[in-house]
Structures are given as structure tokens and as C-alpha cells.
C-alpha positions in Angstrom: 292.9 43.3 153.8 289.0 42.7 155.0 287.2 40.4 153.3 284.9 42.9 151.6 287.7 44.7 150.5 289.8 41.8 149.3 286.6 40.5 147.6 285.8 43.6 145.5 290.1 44.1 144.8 289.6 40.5 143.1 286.8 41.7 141.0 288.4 44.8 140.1 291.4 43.0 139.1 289.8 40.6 137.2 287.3 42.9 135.5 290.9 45.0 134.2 292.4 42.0 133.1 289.8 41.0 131.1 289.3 44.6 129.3 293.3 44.5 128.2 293.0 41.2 127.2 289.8 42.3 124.6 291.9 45.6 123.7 294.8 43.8 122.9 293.3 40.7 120.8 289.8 42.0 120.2 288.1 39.6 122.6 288.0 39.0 125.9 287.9 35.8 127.9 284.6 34.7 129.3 286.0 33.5 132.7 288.3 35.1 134.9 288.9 34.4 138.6 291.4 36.5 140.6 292.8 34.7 143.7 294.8 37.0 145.9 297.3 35.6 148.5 300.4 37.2 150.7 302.3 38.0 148.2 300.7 36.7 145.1 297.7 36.9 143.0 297.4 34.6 140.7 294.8 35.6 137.8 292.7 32.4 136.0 290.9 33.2 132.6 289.2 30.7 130.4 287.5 31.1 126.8 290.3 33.5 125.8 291.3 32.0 122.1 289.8 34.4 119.4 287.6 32.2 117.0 290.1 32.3 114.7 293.2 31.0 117.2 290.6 28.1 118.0 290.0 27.3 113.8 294.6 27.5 114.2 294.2 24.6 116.7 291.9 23.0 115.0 294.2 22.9 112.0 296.9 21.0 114.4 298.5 24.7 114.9 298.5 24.9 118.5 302.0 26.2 118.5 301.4 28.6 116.4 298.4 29.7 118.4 300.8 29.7 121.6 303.3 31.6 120.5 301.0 34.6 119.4 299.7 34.2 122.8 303.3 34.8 124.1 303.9 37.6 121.9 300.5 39.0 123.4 301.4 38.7 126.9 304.7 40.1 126.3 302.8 43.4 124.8 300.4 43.7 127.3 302.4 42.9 130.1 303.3 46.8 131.1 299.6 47.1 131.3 299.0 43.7 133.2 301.1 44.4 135.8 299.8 48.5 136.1 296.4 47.2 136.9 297.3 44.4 139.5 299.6 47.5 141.0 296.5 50.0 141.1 294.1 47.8 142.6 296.1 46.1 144.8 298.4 49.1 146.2 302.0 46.5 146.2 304.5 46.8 143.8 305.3 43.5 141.5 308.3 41.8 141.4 307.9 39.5 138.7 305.1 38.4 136.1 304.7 35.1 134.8 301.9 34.0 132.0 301.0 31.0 130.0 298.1 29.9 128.0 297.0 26.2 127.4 294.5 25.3 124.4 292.5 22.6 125.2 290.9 23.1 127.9 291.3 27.1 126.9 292.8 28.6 130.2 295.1 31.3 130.9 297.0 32.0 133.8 298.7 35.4 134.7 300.8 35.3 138.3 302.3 38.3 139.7 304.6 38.1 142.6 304.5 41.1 145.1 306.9 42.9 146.9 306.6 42.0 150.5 304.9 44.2 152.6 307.4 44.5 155.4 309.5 45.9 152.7 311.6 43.2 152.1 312.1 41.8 148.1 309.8 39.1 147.8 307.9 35.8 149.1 311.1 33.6 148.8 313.4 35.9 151.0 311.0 34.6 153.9 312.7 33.2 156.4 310.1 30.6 157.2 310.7 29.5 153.4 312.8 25.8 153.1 315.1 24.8 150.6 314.7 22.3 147.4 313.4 18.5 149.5 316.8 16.6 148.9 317.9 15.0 145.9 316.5 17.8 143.9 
């Protein structure tokens, strides 16, 4: 990709992310910062708790808060991975997602087909095992 092009595919995914995130809990995050590598793009948010998951953690109810977040990201995940699909153009291989409360940040990572048509990043040959004693 060009850097104009890879720039405004960041935006785009970022701008997407943030509107599912506000369909699906009524708010959307603040931040969001879309970083797109090889075969990964990796998607940071930050203000995403609703006021009321932030009162929850507050209350000393941060798991609670979590695992609604799960549940979330479980629901929206068809959706998450559509839009990274669309404005990217690669298929994704695997979605990962996790939300941390203080400070509040999200992170959504999508792994990507390779483009040579092989299954994914880790099937590179260039790509070393565990260091030893692992």
C-alpha cells in the first residue's frame, strides 16, 4: 500500500470501529488509533467505558465491567472483523480483543491472511521458534 492510501485505510478503519462500538454499547470511544502492519492491524481505543461501566469500577466491580466488555466484543465481533475486511481488502484469520479499566484502553487485533496466499504471519518461513527454555 502507498502511504496515502494506507493512511486514509487506518482512518476508515478506525472511524468503523468506533461507530460499532457506540451502536453496540451506546457510546463510542473518544480515541482510536488504527496501526496497520503485514499482516496485522492492530486497532487502539481509549475512553470506551460507558459512564455507567466507569460508576461499576468505581464500586470495586472492574470484573464485572470486564466481562460485559467480553460479552460485547463477542457480539460485535462479526461486525469488527467485516469492517477491517472491507477497508483493508485481506481476509482475517483470527480476532483477538481485550479491554483494561484504568487507564480505559481497548485493543482489537486482527491477524490477516497472507497475501501470497499462504494461512497466516506464523507460517513465515523467516519466523523462529520459542528462545530456549520456553
Amino acid at each position: 500500500m502507498e502511504e496515502t492510501t494506507h493512511r486514509s485505510v487506518s482512518a476508515e478503519i478506525s472511524r468503523r470501529a468506533v461507530q460499532i462500538l457506540a451502536d453496540y454499547t451506546g457510546r463510542g470511544p473518544t480515541k482510536a488509533h488504527t496501526l496497520v502492519n503485514r499482516d496485522l492491524i492492530t486497532i487502539l481505543l481509549g475512553d470506551t467505558l460507558t459512564k455507567g461501566e466507569r460508576r461499576l469500577a468505581e464500586m470495586k466491580q472492574q470484573a464485572h465491567v470486564l466481562e460485559t466488555r467480553r460479552r460485547y466484543q463477542s457480539a460485535m465481533q462479526d461486525d469488527l472483523v467485516a469492517a477491517v475486511e472491507e477497508e483493508s481488502g485481506r481476509k482475517v484469520i483470527a480476532f483477538m480483543s481485550d479491554n483494561h479499566i484504568e487507564p480505559d484502553v481497548a485493543a482489537e487485533i486482527f491477524v490477516l491472511e497472507r497475501e501470497d496466499n499462504g494461512s497466516g504471519p506464523l507460517s513465515d518461513a523467516s519466523t523462529h521458534g520459542p528462545p530456549s527454555g520456553v
